[in-house]
C-alpha positions as CSV (number, residue, x, y, z in Angstrom):
1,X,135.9,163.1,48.7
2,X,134.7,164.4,52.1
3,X,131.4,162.2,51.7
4,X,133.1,158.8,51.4
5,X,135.3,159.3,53.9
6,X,133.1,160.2,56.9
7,X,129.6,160.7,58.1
8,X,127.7,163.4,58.8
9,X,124.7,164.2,62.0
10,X,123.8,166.3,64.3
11,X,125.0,165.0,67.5
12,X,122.0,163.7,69.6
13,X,121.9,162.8,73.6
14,X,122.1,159.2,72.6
15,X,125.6,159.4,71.2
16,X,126.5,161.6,74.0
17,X,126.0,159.7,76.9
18,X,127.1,156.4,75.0
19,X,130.2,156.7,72.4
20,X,131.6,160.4,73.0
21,X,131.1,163.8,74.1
22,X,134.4,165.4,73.0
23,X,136.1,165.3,69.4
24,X,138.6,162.3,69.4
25,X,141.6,164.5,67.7
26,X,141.4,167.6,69.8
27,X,139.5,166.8,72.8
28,X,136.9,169.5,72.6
29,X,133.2,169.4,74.0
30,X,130.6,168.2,71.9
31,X,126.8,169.2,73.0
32,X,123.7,168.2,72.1
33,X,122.6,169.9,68.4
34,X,126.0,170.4,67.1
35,X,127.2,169.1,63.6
36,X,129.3,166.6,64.0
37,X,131.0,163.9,61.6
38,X,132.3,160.1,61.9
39,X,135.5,159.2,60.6
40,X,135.1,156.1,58.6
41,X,138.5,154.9,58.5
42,X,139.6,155.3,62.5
43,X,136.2,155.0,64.0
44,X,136.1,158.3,65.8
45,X,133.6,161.4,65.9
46,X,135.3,164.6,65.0
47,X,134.3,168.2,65.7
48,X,133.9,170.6,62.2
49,X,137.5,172.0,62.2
50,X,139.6,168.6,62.7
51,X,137.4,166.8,59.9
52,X,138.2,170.3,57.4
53,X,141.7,169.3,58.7
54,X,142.0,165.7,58.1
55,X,140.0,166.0,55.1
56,X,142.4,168.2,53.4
57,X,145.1,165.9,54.2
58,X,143.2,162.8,52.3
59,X,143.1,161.4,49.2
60,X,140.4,160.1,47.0
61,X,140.7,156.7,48.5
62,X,140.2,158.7,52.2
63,X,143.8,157.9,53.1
64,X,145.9,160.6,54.7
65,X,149.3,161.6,52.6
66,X,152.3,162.5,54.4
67,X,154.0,165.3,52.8
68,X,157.3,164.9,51.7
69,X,159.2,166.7,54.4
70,X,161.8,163.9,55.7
71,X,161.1,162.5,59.0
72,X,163.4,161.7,61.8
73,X,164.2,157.8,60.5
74,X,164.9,158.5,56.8
């Protein structure tokens, strides 16, 4: 599932100085030479730990599922 759902490359100078150089869900530095991985369906690098997180909340079709917990307008 992981594969379809997002991309993955080492992150280069180039995509440093001219789309990010800090994951878009927790705001963390990314440097030249680290792993990184493109979220297909928001548009957004993401460092290792938030794509595991993300990833875990997906489904096959690289949606994220809400759990069933109720929310505050049920």
């Amino acid at each position: 599932m992981a594969s379809e759902c997002f991309v993955t490359q080492e992150a280069t100078q180039e995509i440093l100085l001219r789309v990010t150089n800090v994951c878009a869900e927790c705001y963390d530095d990314i440097n030249e030479g680290d792993i990184i991985h493109y979220d297909m369906q928001n548009y957004r690098y993401l460092c290792k730990n938030c794509q595991e997180r993300l990833c875990a909340q997906m489904n096959e079709n690289c949606e994220v599922v809400e759990d069933d917990s109720p929310g505050l307008f049920c």
